[in-house]
LUMVOKOL-334868 format. One record per atom (N, C-alpha, C): residue number from 1; residue in three letters; atom name; x, y, z. Coordinates in steps of 0.001 Angstrom, whole numbers, always signed. Layout:
# residues N
{NUM; ala; CA; {X; Y; Z}} ...
//
This chain:
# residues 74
{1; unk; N; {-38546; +40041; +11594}} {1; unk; CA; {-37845; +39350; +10530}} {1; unk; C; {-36335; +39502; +10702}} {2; unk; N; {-36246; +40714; +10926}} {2; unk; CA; {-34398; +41067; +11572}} {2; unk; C; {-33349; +40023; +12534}} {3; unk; N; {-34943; +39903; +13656}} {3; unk; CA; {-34260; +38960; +14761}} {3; unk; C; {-34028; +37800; +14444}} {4; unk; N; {-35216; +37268; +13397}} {4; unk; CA; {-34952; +35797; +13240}} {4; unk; C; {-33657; +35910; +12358}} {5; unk; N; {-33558; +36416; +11555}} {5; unk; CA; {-32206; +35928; +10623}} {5; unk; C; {-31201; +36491; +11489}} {6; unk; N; {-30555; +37632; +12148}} {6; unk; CA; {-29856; +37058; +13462}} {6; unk; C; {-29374; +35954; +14188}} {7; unk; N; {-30085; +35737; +14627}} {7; unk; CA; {-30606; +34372; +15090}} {7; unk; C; {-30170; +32724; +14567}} {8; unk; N; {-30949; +33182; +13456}} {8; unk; CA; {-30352; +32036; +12464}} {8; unk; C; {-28894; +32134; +11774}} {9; unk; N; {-28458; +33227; +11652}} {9; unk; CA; {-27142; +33586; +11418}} {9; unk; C; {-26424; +32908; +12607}} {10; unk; N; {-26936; +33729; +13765}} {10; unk; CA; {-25692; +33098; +15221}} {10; unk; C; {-25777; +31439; +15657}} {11; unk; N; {-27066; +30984; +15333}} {11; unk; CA; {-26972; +29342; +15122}} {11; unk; C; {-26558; +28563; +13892}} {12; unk; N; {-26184; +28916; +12889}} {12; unk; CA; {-25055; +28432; +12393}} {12; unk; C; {-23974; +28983; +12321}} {13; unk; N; {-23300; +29846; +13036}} {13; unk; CA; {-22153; +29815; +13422}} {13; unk; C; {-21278; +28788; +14234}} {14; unk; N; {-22523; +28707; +15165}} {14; unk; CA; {-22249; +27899; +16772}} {14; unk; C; {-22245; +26666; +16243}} {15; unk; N; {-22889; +25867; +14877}} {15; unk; CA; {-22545; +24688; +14802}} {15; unk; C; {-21505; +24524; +14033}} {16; unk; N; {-20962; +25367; +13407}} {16; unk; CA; {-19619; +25367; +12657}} {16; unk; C; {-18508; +25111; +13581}} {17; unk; N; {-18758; +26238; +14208}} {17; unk; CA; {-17382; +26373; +15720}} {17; unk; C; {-17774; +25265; +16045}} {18; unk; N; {-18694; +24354; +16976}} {18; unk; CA; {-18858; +23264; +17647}} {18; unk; C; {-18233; +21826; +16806}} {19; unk; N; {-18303; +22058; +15518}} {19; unk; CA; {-17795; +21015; +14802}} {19; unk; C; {-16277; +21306; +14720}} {20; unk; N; {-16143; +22566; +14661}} {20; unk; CA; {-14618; +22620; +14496}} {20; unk; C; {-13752; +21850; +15524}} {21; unk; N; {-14242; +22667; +16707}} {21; unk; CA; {-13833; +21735; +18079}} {21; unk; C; {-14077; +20705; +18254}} {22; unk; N; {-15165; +19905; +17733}} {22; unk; CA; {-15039; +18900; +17676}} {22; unk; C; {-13672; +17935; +16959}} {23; unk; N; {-13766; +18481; +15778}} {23; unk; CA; {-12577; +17754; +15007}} {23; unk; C; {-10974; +17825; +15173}} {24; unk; N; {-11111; +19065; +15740}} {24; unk; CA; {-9385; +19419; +16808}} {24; unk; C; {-9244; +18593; +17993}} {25; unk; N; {-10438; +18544; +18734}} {25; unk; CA; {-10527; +17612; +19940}} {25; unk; C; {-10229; +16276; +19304}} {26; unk; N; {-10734; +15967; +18419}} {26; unk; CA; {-10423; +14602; +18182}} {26; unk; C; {-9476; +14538; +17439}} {27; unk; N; {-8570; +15148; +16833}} {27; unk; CA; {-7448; +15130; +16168}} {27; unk; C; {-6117; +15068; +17213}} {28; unk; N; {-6079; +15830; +18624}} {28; unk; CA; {-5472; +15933; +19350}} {28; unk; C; {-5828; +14774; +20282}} {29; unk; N; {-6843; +14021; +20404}} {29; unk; CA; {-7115; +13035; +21259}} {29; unk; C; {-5924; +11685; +20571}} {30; unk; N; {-6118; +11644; +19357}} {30; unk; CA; {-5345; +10661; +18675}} {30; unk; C; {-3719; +10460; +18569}} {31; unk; N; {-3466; +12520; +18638}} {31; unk; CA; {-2229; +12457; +18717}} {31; unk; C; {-1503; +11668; +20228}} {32; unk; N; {-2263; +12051; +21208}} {32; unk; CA; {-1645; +12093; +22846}} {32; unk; C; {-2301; +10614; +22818}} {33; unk; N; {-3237; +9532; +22032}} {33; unk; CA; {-2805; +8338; +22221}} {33; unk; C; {-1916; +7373; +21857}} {34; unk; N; {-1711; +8039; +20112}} {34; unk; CA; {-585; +7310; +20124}} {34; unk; C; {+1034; +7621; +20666}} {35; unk; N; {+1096; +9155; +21070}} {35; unk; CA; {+2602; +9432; +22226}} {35; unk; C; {+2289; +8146; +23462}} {36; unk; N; {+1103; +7830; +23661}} {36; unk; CA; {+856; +7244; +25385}} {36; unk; C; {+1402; +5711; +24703}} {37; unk; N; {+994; +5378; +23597}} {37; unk; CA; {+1246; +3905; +23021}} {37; unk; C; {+2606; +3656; +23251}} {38; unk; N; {+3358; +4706; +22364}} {38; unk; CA; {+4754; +4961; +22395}} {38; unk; C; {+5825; +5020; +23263}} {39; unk; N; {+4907; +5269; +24550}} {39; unk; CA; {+5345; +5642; +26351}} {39; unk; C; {+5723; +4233; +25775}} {40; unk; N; {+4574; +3321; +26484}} {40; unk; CA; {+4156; +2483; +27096}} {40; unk; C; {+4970; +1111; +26566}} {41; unk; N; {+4895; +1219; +24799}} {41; unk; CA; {+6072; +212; +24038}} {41; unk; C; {+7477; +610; +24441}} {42; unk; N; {+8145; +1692; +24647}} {42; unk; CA; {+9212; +2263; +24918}} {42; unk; C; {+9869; +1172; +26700}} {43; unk; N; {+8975; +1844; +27466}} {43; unk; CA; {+8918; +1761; +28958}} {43; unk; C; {+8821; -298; +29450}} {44; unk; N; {+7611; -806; +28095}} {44; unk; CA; {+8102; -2412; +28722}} {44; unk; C; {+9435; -3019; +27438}} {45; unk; N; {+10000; -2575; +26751}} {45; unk; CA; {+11060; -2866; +25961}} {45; unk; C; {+12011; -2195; +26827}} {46; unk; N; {+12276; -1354; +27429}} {46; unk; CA; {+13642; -1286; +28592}} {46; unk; C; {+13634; -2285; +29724}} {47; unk; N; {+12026; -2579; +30019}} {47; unk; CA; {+12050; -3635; +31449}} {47; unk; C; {+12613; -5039; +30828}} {48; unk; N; {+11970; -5396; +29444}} {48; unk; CA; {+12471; -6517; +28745}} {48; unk; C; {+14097; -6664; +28393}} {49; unk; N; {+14481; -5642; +28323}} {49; unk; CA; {+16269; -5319; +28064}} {49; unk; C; {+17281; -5839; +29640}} {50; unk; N; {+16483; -4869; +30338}} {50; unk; CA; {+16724; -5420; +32192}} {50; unk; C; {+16601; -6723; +32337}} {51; unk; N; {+15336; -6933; +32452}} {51; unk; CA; {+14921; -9122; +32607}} {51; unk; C; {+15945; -9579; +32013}} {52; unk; N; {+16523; -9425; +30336}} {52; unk; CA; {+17597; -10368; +30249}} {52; unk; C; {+19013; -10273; +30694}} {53; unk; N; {+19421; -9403; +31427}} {53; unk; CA; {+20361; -9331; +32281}} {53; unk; C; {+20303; -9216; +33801}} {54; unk; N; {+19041; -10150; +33374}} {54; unk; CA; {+18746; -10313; +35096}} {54; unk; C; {+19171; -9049; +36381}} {55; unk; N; {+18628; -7852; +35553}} {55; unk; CA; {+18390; -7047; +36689}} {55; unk; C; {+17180; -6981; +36798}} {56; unk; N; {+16661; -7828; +38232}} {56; unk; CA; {+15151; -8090; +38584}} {56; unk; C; {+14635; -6561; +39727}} {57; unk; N; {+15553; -6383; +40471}} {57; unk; CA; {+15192; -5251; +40766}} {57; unk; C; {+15237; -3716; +40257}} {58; unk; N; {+15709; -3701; +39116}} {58; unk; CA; {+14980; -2197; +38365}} {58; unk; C; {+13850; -2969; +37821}} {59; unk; N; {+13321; -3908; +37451}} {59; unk; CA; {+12398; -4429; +36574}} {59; unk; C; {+10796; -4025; +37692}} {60; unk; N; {+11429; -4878; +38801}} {60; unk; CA; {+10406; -4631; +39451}} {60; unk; C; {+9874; -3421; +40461}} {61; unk; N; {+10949; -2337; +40130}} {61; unk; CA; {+11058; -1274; +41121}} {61; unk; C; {+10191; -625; +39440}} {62; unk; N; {+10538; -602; +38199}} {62; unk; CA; {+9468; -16; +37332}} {62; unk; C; {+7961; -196; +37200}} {63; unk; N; {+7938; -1341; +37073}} {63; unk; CA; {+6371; -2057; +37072}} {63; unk; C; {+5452; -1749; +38274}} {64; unk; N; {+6519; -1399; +39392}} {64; unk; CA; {+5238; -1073; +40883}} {64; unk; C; {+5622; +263; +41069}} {65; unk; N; {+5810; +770; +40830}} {65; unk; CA; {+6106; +2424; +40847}} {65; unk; C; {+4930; +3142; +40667}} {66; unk; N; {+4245; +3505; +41626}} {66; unk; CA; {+3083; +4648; +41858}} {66; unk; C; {+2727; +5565; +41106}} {67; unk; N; {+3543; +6359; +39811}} {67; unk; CA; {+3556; +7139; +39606}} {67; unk; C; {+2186; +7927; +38290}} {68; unk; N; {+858; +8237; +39650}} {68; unk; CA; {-130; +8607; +38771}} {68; unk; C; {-927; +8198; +37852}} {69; unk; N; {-842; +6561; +38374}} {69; unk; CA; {-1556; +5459; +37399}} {69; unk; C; {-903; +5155; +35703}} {70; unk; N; {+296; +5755; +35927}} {70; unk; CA; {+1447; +5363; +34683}} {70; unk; C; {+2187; +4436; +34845}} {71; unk; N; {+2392; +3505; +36009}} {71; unk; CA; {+2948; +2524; +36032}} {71; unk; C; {+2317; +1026; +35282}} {72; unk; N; {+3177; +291; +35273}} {72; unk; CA; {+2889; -563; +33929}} {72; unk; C; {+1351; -1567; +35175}} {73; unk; N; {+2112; -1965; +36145}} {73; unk; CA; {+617; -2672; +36165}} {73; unk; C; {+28; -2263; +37551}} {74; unk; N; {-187; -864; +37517}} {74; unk; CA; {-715; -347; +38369}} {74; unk; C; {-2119; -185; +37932}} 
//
């Protein structure tokens, strides 16, 4: 009788913690998408600032830029 309530004690712990992490994970997932949104509006509103002063080569030296699948249309 000892072990089982043990037992049952340490399995609802583990779903408490598991939910917790769950809800931090997803609280922090939301934060780092909308910073990535923010990149990303930031990064084509400077290329759009460039285009109208017809500097075509920073425009297009941004947009093909390799860098780790962060480039705009990489």
């Amino acid at each position: 009788m000892k072990k089982a309530r043990e037992k049952w004690l340490i399995k609802g712990r583990r779903e408490n913690e598991e939910q917790e992490h769950h809800h931090k994970r997803k609280e922090a997932h939301k934060i780092i998408r909308n910073m990535k949104k923010l990149h990303i509006k930031n990064v084509t509103e400077s290329i759009e600032v460039d285009q109208k002063y017809n500097n075509l080569f920073f425009l297009f030296s941004v947009a093909l830029r390799p860098n780790a699948g962060h480039g705009l249309l990489t």
